[in-house]
N, C-alpha and C positions, 0 to 999 in steps of 0.2 A: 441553488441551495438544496440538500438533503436534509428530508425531514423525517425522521423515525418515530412514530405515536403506536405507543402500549401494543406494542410486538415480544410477543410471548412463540419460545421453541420447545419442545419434549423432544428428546431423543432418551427411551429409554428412562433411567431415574436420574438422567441432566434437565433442567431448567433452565433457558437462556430468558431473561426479563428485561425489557429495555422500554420503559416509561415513556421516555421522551427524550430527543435529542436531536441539533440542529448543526451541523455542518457549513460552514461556510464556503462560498464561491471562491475558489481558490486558497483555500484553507489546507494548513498542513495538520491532519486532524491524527494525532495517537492513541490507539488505546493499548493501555500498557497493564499488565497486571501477569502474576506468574504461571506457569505451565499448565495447563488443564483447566482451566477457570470459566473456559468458552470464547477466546478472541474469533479461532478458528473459525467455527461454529457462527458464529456471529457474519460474521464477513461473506458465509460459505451461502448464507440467507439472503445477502445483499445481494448478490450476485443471482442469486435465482436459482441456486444446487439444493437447495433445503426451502423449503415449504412451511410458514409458519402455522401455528394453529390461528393465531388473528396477530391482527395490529394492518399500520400500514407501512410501510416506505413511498415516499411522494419526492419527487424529484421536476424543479420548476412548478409546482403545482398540479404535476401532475402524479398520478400514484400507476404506480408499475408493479406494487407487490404480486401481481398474479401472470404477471406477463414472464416471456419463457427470457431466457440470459442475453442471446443474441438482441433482444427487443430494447433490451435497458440502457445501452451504451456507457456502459462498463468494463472496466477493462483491470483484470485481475494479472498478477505478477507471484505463482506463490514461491513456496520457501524452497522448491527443488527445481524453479525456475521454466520444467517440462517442456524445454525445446524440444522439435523431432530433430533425431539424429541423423535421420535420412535425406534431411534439406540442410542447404548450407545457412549462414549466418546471413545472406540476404535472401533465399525464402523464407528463412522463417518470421521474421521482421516484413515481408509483403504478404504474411497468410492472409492477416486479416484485411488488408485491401482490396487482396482477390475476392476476397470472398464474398465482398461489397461491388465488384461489378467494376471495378475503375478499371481507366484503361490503362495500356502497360507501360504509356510515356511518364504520366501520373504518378503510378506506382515508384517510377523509377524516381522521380523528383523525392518522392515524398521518403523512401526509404534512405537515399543518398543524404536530404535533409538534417531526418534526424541523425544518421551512422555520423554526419559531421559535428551534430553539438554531442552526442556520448563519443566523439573519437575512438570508433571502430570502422571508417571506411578501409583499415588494411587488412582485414581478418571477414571482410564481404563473402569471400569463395571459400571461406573454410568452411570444415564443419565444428559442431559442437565438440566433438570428444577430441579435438586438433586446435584447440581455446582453453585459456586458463578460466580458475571459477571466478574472478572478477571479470572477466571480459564476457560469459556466462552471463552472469547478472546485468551486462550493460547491454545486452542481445535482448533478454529480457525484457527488461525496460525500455528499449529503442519499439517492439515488437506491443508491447501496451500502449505505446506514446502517442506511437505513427497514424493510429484511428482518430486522434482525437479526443478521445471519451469523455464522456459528464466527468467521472467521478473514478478513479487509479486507487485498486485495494492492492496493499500491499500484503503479504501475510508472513512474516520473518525475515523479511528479503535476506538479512543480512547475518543469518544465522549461521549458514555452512561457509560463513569465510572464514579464516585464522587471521588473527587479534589485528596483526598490521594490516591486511586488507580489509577489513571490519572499519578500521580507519579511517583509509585513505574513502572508501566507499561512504559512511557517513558525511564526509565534509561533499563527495560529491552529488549525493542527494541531493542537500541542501541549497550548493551552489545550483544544482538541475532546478531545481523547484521556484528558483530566484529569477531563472532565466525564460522558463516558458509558465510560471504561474497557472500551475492544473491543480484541481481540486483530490486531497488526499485522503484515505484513512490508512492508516499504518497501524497493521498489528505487533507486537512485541513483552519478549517477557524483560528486556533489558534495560535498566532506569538509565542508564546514560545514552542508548540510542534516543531513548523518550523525549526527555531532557533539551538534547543538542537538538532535534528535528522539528520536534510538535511546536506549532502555533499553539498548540493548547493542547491537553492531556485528557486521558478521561482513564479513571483507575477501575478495573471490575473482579471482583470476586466473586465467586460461585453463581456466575451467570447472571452477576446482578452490576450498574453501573453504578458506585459507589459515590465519586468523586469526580468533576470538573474543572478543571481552573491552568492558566498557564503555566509553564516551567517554574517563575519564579514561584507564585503562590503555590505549588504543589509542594515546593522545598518545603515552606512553611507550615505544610497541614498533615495533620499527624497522620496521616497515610504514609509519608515518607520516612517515617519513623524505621523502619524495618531496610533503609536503602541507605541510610545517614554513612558507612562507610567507603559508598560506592562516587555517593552525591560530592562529599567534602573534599577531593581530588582535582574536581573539575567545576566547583565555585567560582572560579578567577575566567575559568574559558564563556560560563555561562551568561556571566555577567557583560563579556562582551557583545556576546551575538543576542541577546535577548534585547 
């Protein structure tokens, strides 16, 4: 479990404030709210790149707020994905194993692994810019997965696709997420990725976490007031997978 208690950020005249908040073990956990609000920001602190003024982050009981990124085992996926271009599609997805010291039988099981449940073992020897951006993002994700990590931040993962990859890529999150059950936060300014993904929501405005509750009860609370034209489309979808 991830626990966040009275973590306050200053960058400048932003304020990130976050009370209190608990993450569940294998939770697909969203926070959803629009552009500039501080998801970023927020995640960028979990991770260990931003330095709170206080609070803690505790993870299993233990608190790692002051420990350096590598220490946390965390594992971040952002929105421009920052594969090297100079490594193919199966170094970059063994960085972090090397980096851990395993040996190269190991490595090989465990990259082959995952490339077989994101089905990209064909595209092992390419590189980045010789890959489409869905296959990009499934590099990605293979490349966060393969450590293992506590806790997978997403941060827009699925912002630079267009509309039918944006798609096809939501159902396969989900389906990914059903099948190895790893613990989530997904950032996003988009109420229907929110929606379809999160186990639960958490809505924030101006640095502040407003609102909690799942998909359905989020439709119902006047947060969603402001999404009612995006929401009422895919009513019939939500109702099935919720």
């Amino acid at each position: 479990m991830i626990v966040i208690e009275d973590l306050m950020v200053k960058l400048g005249s932003f304020t990130l404030q976050v009370d209190y908040l608990e993450v569940r073990d294998k939770e697909y956990f969203v926070v959803m709210g629009p552009s500039g609000v501080g998801k970023t920001v927020f995640l960028r602190t979990l991770i260990g790149f931003i330095k709170p003024l206080k609070g803690k982050i505790i993870v299993n009981g233990r608190d790692i707020t002051n420990e350096p990124p590598e220490n946390r085992g965390f594992a971040l996926v952002p929105q421009d994905y920052a594969l090297w271009p100079h490594m193919t599609v199966y170094e970059n997805i063994a960085y972090g194993l090397k980096a851990r010291g395993l040996d190269s039988q190991v490595i090989r099981e465990k990259v082959e692994w995952i490339a077989r449940i994101l089905e990209i073992t064909d595209i092992l020897d390419r590189y980045p810019n010789q890959i489409s951006g869905g296959q990009q993002q499934r590099v990605a994700l293979a490349r966060a997965l393969v450590v293992e990590p506590q806790l997978v931040l997403l941060d827009e993962p699925l912002a630079n696709l267009d509309p039918r990859l944006r798609f096809k890529a939501r159902s396969f999150l989900r389906e990914l997420h059903m099948k190895l059950g790893f613990t989530a936060i997904h950032v996003t300014h988009n109420i229907v990725e929110a929606l379809y993904l999160g186990d639960r929501i958490a809505y924030m405005e101006e640095g502040v976490i407003k609102h909690i509750s799942t998909p359905i009860e989020f439709i119902k609370s006047p947060w969603s007031k402001p999404y009612l034209d995006e929401i009422e489309p895919i009513l019939g979808m939500l109702s099935d997978i919720q």
